[in-house]
VMD Tcl script that draws the C-alpha trace (Angstrom):
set ca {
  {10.68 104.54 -7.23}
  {11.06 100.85 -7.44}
  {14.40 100.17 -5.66}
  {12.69 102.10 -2.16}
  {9.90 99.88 -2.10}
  {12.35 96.53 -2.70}
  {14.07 97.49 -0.31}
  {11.38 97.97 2.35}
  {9.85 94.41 1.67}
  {12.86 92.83 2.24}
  {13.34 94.49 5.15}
  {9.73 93.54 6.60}
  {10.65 89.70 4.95}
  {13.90 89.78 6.91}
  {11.59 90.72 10.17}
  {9.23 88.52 10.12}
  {11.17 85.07 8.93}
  {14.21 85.78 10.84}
  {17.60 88.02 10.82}
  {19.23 85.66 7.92}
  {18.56 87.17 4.41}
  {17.18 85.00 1.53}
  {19.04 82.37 -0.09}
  {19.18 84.56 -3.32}
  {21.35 86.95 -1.71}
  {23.41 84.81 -0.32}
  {27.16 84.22 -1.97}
  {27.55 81.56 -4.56}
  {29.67 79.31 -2.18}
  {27.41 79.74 0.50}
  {24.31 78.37 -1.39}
  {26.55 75.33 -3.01}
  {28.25 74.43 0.37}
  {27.31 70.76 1.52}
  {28.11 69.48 5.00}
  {27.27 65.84 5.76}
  {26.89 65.12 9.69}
  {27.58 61.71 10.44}
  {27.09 59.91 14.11}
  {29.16 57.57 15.72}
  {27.18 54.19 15.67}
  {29.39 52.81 18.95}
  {28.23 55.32 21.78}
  {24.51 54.49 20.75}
  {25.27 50.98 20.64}
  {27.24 51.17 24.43}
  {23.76 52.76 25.34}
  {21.38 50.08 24.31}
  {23.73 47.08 25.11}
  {24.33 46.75 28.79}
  {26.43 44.34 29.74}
  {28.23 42.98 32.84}
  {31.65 42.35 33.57}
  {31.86 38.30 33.65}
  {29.21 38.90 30.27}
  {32.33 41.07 28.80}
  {35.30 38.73 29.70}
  {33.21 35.39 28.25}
  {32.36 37.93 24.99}
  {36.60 38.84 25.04}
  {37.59 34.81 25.45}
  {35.32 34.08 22.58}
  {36.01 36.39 20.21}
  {39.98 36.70 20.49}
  {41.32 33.10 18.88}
  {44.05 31.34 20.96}
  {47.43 33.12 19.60}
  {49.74 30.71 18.29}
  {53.13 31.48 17.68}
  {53.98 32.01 13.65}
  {57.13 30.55 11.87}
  {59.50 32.91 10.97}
  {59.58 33.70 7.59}
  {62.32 32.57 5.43}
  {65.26 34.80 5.00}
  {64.64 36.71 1.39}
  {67.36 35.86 -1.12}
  {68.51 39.00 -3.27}
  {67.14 39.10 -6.68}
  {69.10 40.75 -9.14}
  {68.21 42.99 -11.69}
  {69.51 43.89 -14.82}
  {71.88 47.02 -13.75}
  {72.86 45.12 -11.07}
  {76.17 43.59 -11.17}
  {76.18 39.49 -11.56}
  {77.71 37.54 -8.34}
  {81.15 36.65 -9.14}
  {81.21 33.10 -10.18}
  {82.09 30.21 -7.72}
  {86.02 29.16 -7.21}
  {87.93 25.94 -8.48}
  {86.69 22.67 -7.01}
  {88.00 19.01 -6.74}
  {84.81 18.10 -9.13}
  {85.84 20.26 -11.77}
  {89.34 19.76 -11.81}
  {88.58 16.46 -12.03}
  {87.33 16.57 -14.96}
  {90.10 18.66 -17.10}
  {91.17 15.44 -18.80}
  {88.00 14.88 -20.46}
  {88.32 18.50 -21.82}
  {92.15 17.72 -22.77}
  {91.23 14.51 -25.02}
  {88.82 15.97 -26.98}
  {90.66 18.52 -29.32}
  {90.55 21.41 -31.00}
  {90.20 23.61 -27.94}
  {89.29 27.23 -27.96}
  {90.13 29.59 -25.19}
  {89.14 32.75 -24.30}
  {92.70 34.91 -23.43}
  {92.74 38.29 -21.96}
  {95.88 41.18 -22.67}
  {95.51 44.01 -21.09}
  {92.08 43.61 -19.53}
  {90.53 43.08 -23.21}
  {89.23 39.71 -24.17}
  {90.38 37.60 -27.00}
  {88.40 34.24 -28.39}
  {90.99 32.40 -29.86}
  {92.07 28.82 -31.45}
  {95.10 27.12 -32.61}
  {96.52 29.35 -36.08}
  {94.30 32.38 -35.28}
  {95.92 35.81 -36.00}
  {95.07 38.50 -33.56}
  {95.74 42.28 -34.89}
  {96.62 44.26 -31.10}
  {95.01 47.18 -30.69}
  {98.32 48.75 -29.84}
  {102.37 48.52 -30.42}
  {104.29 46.11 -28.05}
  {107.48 48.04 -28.05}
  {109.69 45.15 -25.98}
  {108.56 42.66 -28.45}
  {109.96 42.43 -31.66}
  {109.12 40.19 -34.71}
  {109.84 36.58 -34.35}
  {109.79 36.43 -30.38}
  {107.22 33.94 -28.63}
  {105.33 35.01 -25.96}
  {103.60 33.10 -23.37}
  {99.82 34.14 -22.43}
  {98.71 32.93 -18.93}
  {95.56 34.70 -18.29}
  {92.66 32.61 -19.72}
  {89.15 33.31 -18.40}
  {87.53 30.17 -20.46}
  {88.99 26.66 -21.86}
  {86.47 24.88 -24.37}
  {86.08 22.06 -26.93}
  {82.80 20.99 -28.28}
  {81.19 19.02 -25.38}
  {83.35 20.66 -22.43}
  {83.81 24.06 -21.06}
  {86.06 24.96 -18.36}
  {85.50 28.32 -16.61}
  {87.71 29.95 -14.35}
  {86.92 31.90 -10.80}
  {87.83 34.89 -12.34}
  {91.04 33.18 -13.76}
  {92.05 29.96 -15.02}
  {94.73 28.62 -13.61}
  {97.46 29.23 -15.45}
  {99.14 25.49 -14.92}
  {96.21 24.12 -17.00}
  {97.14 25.27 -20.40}
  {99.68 26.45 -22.17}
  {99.05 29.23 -25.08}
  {102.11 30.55 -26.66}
  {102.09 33.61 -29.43}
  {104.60 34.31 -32.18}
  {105.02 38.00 -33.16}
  {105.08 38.10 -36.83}
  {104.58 41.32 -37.84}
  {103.92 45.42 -37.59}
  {101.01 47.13 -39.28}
  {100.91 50.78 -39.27}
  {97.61 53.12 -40.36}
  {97.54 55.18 -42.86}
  {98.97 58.94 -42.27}
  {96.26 61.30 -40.53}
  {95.78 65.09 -40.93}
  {94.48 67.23 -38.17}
  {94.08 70.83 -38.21}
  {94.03 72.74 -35.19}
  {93.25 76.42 -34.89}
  {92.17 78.80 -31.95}
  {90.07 81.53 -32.04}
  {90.58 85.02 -33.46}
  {93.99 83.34 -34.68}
  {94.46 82.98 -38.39}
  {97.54 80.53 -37.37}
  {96.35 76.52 -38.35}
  {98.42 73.58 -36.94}
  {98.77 70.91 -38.68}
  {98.93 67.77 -36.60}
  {100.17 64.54 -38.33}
  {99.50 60.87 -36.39}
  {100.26 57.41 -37.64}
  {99.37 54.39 -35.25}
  {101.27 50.95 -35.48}
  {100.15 47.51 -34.65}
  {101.45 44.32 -33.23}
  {99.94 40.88 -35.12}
  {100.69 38.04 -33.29}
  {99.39 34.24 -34.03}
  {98.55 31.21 -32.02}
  {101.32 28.89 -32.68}
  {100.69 26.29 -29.56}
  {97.31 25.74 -27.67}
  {97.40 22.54 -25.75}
  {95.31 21.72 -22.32}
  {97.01 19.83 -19.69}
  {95.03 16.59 -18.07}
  {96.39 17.31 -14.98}
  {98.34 20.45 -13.22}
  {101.55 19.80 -12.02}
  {102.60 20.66 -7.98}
  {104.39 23.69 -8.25}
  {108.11 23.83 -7.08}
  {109.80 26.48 -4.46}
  {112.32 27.55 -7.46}
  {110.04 27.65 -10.47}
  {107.15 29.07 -9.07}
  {109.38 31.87 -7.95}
  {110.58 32.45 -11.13}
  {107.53 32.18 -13.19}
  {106.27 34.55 -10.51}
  {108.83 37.08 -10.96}
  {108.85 36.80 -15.13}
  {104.77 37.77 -14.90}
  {105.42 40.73 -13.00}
  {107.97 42.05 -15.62}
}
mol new
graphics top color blue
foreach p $ca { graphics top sphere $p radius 0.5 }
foreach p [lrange $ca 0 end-1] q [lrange $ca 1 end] { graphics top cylinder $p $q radius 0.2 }
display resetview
């Protein structure tokens, strides 16, 4: 009995106030929807502000400063980060060659001597233990190193661009000995195979030691002959 008689108010409600329904009935996004109207302050302000055209050039002249040209800015230099790689370092001058014979009278020297792309510090009497087995030298032959990356003594340190020149220094090497690792085991199998392989490996060393390190105080000029030879003996 009740719903016919809600039903009839609202209707007469509805009538009388207008065809939209009561805010109870309306959906939940409908009663929490907000809508902000916002006017344009300029065309009001255009309305109310008349002004002429010699009143609008004097208001332009004023108002825009006189526009003078900017330096140009100064060309960015490249900052480097830590992955990034460092700039390679700066070649041979007269300056620094200039000073090699304060480096050569003040002994002992250390120098910094690279086989095979790996680094070794080094000093006069030092043993170095290769990482590998110089077949075409055997014990008691002298080899010459020329590839030096740094020459030092206490107060001097001479740096090359990547290389020192090889007619700065001379570091010779006596082969002394062999050293060989102890035996290794290594089993191998493959799967669903009851078959093991037994693989046996045994590494051997070269030991060499510094037997002359001496810096020059000056390089010599380089003859047509020996230059050519020297040349052809560092390519072997």
């Amino acid at each position: 009995m009740a719903t016919p008689t809600l039903r009839r108010s609202l209707f007469h409600y509805s009538s009388i106030h207008g065809s939209l329904p009561p805010t109870f009935l309306l959906p939940l996004r409908a009663r929490l929807s907000t809508i902000t109207h916002t006017t344009d302050p300029e065309p009001l302000e255009q309305a109310y502000h008349h002004t002429t055209p010699s009143t609008q050039n004097h208001i332009t002249q004023t108002s825009q400063p006189d526009l003078i040209p900017s330096p140009p800015p100064p060309p960015r230099q490249p900052q480097l980060s830590r992955r990034s790689p460092l700039p390679p370092p700066a070649p041979d001058t007269t300056s620094s060659l200039a000073l090699l014979p304060l480096l050569a009278a003040q002994p002992p020297h250390y120098i910094t001597a690279h086989i095979h792309a790996r680094p070794y510090l080094l000093t006069l009497g030092d043993s170095l233990r290769l990482p590998f087995l110089m077949p075409n030298a055997p014990v008691g032959s002298t080899l010459r190193l020329n590839r030096a990356s740094v020459i030092g003594s206490r107060e001097y340190t001479y740096r090359g661009a990547p290389w020192v020149d090889e007619r700065a220094f001379i570091l010779r090497a006596r082969v002394v000995g062999v050293e060989s690792e102890p035996m290794r085991f290594l089993e191998k199998t493959k799967r669903r195979q009851r078959h093991v392989k037994t693989v046996k490996s045994k590494h051997r060393f070269t030991i060499l030691r510094v037997c002359e390190l001496k810096v020059l105080s000056s390089i010599p000029e380089e003859k047509e002959g020996e230059g050519a030879v020297e040349k052809k003996i560092a390519e072997e």
